[in-house]
N, C-alpha and C positions, 0 to 999 in steps of 0.2 A: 504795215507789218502784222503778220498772223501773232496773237499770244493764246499761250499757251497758260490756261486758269489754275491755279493753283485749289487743294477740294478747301480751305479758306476760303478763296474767293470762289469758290463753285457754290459753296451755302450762301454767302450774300449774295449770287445771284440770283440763289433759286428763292428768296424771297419776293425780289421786283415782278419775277416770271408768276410765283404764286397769287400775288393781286393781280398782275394781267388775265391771268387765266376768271380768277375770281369777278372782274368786272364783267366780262363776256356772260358768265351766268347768270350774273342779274341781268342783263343786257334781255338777256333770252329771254326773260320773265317782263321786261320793261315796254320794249318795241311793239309798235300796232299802229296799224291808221290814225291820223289825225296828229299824229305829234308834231314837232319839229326835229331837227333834226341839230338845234340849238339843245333842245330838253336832251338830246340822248346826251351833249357834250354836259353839260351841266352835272346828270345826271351821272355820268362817270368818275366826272372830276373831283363830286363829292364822296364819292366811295373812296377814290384812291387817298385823298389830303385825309379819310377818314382810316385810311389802313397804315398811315404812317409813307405813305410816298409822292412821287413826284410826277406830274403829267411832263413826262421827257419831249413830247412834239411842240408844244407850249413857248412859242419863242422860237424853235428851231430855225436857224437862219436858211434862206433860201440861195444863198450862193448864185442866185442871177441878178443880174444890176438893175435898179427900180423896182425890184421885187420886195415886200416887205417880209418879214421873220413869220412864218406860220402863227397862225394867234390863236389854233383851241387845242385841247387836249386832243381829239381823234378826229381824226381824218372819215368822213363820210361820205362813201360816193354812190351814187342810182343810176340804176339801169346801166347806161351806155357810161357812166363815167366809169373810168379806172380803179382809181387809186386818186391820193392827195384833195376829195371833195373838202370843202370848209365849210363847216356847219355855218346855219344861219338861221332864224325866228324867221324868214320868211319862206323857207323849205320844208313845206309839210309831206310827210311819208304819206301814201296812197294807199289802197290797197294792191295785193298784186307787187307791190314794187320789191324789185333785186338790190337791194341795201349792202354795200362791204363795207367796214368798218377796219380802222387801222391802229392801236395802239402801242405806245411805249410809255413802260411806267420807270421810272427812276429813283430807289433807293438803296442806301449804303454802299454807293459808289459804283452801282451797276445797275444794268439796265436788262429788261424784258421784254420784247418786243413778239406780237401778237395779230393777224387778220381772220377775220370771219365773215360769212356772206350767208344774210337772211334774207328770204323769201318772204315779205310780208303781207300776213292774212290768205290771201288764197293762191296757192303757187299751180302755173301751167306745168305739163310733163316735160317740155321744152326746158323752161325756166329750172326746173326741178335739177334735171339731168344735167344743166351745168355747173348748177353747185354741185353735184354729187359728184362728176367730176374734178372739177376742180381743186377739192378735198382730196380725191383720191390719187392725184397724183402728186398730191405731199406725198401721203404716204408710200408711193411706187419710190419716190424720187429716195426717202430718208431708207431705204431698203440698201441703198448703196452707200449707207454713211456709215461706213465702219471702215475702223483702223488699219491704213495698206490701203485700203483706195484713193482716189481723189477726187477732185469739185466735179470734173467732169464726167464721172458715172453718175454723180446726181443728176447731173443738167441732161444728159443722155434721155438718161429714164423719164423726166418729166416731159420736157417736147415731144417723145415716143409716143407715153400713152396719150397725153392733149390731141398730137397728130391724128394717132389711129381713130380717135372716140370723133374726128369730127371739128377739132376747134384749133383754135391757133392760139400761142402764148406770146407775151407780151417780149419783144426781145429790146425792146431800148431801156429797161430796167430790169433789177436783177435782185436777189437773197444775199447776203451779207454776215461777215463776220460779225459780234455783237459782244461787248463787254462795259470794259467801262465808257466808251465810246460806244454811241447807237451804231454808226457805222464803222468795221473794222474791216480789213483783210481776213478773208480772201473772196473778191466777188464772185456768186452762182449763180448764172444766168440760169433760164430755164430751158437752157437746150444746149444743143452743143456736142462732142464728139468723148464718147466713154475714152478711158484711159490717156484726159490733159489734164490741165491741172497740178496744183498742189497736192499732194498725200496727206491723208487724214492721219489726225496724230490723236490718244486720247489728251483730253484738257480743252479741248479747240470748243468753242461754243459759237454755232450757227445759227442763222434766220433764213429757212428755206421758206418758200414765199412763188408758190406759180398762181400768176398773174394771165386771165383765159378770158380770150375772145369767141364770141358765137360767131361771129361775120369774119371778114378780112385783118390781116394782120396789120392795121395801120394805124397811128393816133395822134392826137392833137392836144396841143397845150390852150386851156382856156384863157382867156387877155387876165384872171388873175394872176395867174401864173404858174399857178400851182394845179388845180388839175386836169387831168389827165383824161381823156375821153377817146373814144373810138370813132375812125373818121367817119365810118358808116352809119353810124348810132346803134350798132349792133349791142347787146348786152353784153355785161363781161361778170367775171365773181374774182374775188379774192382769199386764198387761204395760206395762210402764214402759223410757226411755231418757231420757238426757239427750242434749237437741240443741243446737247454736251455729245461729243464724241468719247466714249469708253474704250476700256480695252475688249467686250461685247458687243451688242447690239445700242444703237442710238438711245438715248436717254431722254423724251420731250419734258422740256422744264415747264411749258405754259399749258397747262392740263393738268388740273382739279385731280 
């Protein structure tokens, strides 16, 4: 069921969204060769229990059988993984390496949810250029999220421009409603045909999230379970925001 946030519940949101936002900027100052990729989860985790919140992936159940609950705060994935990496002390960041990062933070009954993709230490024009893309088709995509439209001009615009620049998106997952449930109605894939869809309504708070392949549109679940790789080991990047629909222009809640 889509809800509809009350501006009550739009200020407790935009709290959980303001530490999300906030971890990513130390994050930027944090990240470099040699770490793990444990220290970044760590290193998060202390911020957010330090801002008064809640690492929301932390337990997250995995809704596949013999799969166990998500066990860190952020999801960290390299190079060819996706989405859903799990940190671990034996995963050292490189140089060179394409890093996404995935969080949700959880307080006063709502949540924040957040992705960003760093280039770490010296990035190729290749490498560059997919996160610059990738990025930039949030922002094509949240151009169509205003009041009278629906999920499907978003999904439109963002497969459009991934298409055109070269890259393929991720289509077995997708951006999501987001409130006091990390997952809510109504799903946004990143592609898809302008005018389907639900109709943007102001109150509605989304997680647009295009998810970008360098190589072929195909991927694989690792035997943990949880992530998500590309079958060709091509790179991918991830950028995510949480948006409030207005009676104007998009509102991003996870931005400083």
């Amino acid at each position: 069921m889509v809800t509809i946030k009350s501006q009550k519940q739009i200020e407790k949101m935009k709290e959980a969204c303001k530490i999300t936002a906030f971890v990513y900027e130390e994050i930027g100052k944090f990240i470099k060769p040699g770490i793990t990729t444990m220290d970044l989860d760590k290193f998060a985790e202390k911020i957010i229990r330090e801002k008064g919140g809640i690492p929301a992936q932390k337990g997250y159940p995995s809704g596949q059988k013999g799969v166990p609950a998500f066990p860190c705060t952020l999801c960290v994935s390299i190079n060819d993984e996706i989405i859903h990496g799990i940190p671990s002390t034996r995963r050292i960041i490189k140089d060179g390496d394409v890093v996404s990062i995935d969080l949700v933070v959880y307080k006063n009954g709502f949540n924040g949810d957040a992705a960003r993709t760093y280039i770490v230490g010296n990035a190729t024009p290749e490498k560059q250029r997919l996160v610059d893309v990738t990025k930039q088709a949030f922002y094509e995509g949240i151009k169509y999220a205003v009041k009278g439209n629906r999920v499907g001009d978003i999904s439109h615009a963002i497969g459009e421009f991934v298409e055109k620049n070269g890259f393929n998106v991720v289509k077995e997952f997708q951006g999501h409603g987001i409130g006091e449930e990390m997952h809510e109605d109504p799903g946004i894939p990143n592609y898809g045909k302008a005018g389907k869809g639900i109709r943007l309504e102001p109150g509605m708070t989304l997680a647009v999230e295009p998810m970008v392949m360098a190589g072929k549109p195909n991927i694989c679940v690792l035997d943990d379970g949880w992530t998500i790789v590309t079958e060709d080991e091509s790179l991918s990047a991830h950028y995510e925001n949480t948006i409030l629909i207005t009676e104007n222009k998009p509102e991003i809640l996870t931005l400083l």
